[in-house]
C-alpha positions as CSV (number, residue, x, y, z in Angstrom):
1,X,-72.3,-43.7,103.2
2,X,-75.2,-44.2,100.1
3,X,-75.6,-47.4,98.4
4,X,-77.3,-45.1,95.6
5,X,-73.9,-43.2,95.9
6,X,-72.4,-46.0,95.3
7,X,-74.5,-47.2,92.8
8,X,-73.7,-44.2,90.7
9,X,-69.8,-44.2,91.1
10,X,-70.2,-47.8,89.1
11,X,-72.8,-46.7,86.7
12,X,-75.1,-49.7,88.3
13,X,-78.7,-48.9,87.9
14,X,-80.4,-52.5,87.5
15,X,-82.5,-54.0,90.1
16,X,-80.9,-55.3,93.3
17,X,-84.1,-56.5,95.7
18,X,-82.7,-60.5,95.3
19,X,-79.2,-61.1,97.0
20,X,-79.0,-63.9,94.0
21,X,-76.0,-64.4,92.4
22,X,-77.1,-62.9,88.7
23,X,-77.0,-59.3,90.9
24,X,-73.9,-60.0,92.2
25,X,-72.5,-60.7,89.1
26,X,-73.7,-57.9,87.6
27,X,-72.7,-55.1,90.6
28,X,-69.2,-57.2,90.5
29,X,-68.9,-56.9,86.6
30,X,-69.8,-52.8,87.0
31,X,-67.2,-52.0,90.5
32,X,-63.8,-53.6,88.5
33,X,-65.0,-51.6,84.9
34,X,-65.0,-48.6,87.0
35,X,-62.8,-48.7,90.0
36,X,-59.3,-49.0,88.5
37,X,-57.0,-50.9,90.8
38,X,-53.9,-48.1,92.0
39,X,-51.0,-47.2,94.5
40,X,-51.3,-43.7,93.0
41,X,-51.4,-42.5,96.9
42,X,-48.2,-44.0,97.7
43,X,-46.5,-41.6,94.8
44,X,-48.3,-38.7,95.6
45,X,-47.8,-38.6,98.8
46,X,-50.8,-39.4,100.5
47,X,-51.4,-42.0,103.0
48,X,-54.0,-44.7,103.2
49,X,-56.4,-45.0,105.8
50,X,-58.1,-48.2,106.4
51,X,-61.0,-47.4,107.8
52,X,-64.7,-47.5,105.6
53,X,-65.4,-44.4,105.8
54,X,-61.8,-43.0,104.2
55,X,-62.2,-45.5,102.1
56,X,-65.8,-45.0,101.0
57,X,-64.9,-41.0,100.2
58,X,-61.6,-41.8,98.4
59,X,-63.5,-43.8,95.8
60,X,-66.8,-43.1,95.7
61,X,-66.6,-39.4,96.3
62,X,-63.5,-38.6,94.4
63,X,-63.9,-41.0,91.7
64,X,-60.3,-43.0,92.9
65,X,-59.7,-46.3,92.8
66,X,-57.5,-48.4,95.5
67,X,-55.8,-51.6,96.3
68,X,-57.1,-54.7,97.1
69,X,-57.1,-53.6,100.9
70,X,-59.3,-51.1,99.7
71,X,-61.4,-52.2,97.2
72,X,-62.5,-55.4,97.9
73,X,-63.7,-53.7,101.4
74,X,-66.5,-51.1,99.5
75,X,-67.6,-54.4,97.8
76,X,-67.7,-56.2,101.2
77,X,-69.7,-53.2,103.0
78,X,-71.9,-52.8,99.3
79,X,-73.0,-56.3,99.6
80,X,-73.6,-56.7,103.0
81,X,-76.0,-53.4,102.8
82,X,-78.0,-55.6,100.0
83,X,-78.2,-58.4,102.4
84,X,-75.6,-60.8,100.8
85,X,-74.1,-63.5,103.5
86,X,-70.3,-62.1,102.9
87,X,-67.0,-62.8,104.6
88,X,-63.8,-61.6,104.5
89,X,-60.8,-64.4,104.1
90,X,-57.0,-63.1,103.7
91,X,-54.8,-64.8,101.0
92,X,-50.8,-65.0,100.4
93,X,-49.8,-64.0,97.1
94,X,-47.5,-66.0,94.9
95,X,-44.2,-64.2,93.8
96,X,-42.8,-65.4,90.7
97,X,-39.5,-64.2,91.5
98,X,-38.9,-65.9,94.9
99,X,-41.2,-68.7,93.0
100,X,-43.3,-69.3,96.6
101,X,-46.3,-67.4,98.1
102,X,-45.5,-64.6,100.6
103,X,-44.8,-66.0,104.5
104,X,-47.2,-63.4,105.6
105,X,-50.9,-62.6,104.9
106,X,-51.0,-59.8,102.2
107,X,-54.1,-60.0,100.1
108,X,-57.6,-59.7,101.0
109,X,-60.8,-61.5,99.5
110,X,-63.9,-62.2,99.8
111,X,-66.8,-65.1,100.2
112,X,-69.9,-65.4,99.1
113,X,-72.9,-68.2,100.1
114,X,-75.5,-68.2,97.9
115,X,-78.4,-71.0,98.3
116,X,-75.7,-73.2,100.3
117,X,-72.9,-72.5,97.4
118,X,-70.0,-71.0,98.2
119,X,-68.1,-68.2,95.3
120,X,-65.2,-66.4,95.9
121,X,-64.7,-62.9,95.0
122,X,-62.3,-60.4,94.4
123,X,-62.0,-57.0,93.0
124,X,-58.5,-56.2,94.0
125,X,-56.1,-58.1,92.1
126,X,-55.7,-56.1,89.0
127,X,-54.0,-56.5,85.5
128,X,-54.8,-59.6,83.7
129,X,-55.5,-61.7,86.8
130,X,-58.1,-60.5,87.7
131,X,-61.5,-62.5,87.9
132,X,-64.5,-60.8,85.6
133,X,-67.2,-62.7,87.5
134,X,-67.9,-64.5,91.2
135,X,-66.1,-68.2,90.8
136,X,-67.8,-71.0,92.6
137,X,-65.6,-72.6,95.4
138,X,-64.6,-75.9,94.0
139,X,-61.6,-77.9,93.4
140,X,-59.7,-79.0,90.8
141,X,-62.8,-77.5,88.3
142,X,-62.1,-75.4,85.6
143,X,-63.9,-72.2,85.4
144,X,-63.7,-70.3,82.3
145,X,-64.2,-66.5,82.0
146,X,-63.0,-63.9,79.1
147,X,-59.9,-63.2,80.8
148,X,-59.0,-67.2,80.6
149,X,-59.6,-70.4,82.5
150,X,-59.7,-69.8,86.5
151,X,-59.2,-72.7,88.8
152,X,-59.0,-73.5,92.7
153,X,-57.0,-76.5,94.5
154,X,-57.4,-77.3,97.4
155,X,-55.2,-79.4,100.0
156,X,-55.5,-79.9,103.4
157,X,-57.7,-77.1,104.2
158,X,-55.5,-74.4,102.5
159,X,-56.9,-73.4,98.5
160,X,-55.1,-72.6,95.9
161,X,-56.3,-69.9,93.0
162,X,-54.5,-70.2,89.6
163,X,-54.9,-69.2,86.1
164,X,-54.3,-70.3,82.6
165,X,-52.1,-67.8,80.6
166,X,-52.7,-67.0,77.0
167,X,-50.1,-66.2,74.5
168,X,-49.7,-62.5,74.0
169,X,-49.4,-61.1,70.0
170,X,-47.5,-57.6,70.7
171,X,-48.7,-55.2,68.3
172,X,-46.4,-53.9,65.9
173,X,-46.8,-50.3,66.9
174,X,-46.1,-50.9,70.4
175,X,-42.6,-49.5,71.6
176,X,-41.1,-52.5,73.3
177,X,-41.7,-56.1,73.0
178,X,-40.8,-56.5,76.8
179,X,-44.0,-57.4,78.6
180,X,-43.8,-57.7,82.0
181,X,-45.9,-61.1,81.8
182,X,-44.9,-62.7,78.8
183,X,-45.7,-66.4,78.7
184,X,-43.0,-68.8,79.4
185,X,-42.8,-72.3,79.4
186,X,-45.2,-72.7,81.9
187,X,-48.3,-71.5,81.2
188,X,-50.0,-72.0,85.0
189,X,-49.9,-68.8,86.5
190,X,-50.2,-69.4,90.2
191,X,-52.3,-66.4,92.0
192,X,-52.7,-66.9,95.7
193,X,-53.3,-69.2,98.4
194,X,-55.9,-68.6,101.3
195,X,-57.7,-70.5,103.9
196,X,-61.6,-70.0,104.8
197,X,-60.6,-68.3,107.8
198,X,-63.1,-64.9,108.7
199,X,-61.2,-62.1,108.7
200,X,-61.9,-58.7,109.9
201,X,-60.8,-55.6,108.6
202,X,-59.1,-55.1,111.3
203,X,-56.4,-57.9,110.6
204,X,-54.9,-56.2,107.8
205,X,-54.2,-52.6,110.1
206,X,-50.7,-53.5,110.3
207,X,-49.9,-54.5,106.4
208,X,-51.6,-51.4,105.4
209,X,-49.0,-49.8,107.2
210,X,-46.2,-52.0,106.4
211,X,-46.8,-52.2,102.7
212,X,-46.7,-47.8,102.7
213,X,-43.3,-48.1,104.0
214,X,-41.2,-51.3,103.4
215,X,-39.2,-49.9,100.7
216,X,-38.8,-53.5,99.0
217,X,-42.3,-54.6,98.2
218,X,-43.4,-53.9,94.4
219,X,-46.6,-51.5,95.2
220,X,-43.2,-49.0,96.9
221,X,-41.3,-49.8,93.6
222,X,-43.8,-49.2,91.0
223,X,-46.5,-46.9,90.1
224,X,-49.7,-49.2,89.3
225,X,-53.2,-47.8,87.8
226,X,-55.4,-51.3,85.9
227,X,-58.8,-50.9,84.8
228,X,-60.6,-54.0,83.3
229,X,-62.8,-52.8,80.1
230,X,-65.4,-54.5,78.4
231,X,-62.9,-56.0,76.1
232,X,-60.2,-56.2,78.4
233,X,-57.7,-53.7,80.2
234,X,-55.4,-51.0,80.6
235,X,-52.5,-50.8,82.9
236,X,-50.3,-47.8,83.5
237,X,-46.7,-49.3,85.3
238,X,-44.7,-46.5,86.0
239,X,-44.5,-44.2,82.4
240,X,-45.7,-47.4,80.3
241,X,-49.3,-47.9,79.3
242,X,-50.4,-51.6,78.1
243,X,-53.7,-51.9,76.2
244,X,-54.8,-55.4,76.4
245,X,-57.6,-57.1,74.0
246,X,-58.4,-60.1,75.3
247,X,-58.9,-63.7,73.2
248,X,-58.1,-61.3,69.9
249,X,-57.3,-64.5,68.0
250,X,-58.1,-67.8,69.2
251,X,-56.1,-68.3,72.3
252,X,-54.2,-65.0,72.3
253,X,-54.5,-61.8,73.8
254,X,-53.3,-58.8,71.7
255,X,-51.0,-56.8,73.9
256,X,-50.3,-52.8,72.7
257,X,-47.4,-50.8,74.6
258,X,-47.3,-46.9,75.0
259,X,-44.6,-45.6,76.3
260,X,-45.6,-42.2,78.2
261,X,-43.8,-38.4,79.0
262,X,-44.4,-37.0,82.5
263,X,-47.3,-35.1,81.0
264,X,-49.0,-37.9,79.3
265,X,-49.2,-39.5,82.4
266,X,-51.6,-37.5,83.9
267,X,-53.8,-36.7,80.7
268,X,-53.7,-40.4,80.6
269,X,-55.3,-41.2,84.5
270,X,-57.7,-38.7,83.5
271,X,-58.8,-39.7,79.8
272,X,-58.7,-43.6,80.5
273,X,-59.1,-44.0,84.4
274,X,-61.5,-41.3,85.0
275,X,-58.5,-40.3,87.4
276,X,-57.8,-36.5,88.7
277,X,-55.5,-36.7,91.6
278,X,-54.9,-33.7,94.1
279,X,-51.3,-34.0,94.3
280,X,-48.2,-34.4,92.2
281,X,-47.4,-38.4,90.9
282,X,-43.7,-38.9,90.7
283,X,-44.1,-42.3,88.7
């Protein structure tokens, strides 16, 4: 494993001698514009190995991307090779369906201490929550970024991550008006909840596994592919492709929906996602 490898997988060719946080905001800003977030594996028939080295070849070699379990463990190794004081922490997801955050650990994020400050990072969430640069570890501050307004809680030892929704303008040439996300009432999305805990990779063996197999979790029920862009993302759920421009108007993203044939699909991993897979998607 090459941090120049690396380097060249997310098109990052700046200096890097200072672990200070205007490099890690730039190598962050580079790994999610160029390592999409995906399942693909799980519905292709492959299996996931947690181990760096799988890990390491599956994205950097091939040009994949991976889940959070995944991803946000090449950043971890990347920035601990540039000398960066890094931890792992594990996180439980909120599920706006069962409207509570998951019983068990399912998410995995990182730490960063820079000059006695603390930021949290993480490269694995995906879609339109997902952070565009390292957010400081405070509470109850609002932390602006182009995708919207971050912000952390915290209450007796246990922190909570949420963010502030936008409206959504559907284009009129999209196909369907049915957004997965569109804004209710509410417009506090909550994210996850984690604790400052160290993990080790190790910890999240048995969710790799479990998450491959439980039939009723959402990465078994959908196909996922997101790729944050400079302006904002793509996501491919399943056959439908959302194009997302963020802040478009003043307070509202502008939300375009494709909806794809079998053989779109796979021209579309490859033209958008930089995506060639070696076996068949059923999406």
């Amino acid at each position: 494993m090459n941090i120049q490898e690396y380097f060249g997988r997310i098109s990052y060719n700046k200096p890097h001698k200072d672990a200070d946080l205007q490099t890690l905001t730039a190598i962050f800003q580079q790994h999610i514009q160029a390592i999409p977030f995906e399942n693909l594996s799980m519905h292709c028939g492959e299996t996931i190995e947690l181990d760096l080295q799988s890990t390491y070849n599956k994205i950097v070699r091939k040009k994949r991307g991976g889940w959070c379990l995944e991803s946000n463990h090449l950043l971890f190794w990347a920035l601990q090779e540039l000398g960066y004081n890094i931890c792992i922490l594990g996180g439980n997801s909120y599920e706006p369906a069962e409207r509570a955050y998951t019983a068990e650990m399912n998410h995995i994020l990182l730490k960063v201490v820079i000059q006695g400050n603390s930021y949290i990072l993480d490269a694995g969430f995906g879609g339109a929550y997902q952070m565009w640069q390292p957010l400081m570890l405070i509470s109850g501050k609002d932390q602006p970024q182009v995708p919207g307004i971050f912000r952390f809680m915290e209450d007796n030892g246990t922190w909570y991550f949420d963010k502030v929704k936008r409206k959504h303008f559907i284009s009129e040439q999209s196909e369907t008006p049915d957004f997965p996300d569109a804004p209710g009432v509410e417009n506090i999305r909550k994210i996850y909840r984690f604790t400052l805990e160290p993990r080790h990779i190790d910890d999240f063996q048995e969710l790799n596994l479990y998450l491959q197999v439980s039939p009723d979790n959402i990465l078994q029920k959908k196909s996922l592919c997101s790729l944050q862009t400079t302006e904002g993302l793509i996501a491919l759920v399943g056959w439908t492709l959302t194009e997302m421009k963020y802040n478009y108007t003043e307070d509202t993203d502008l939300v375009h929906i494709t909806t794809l044939t079998d053989e779109e699909v796979e021209k579309t991993l490859k033209d958008k996602f930089n995506i060639v897979l070696e076996n068949k998607l059923v999406p």
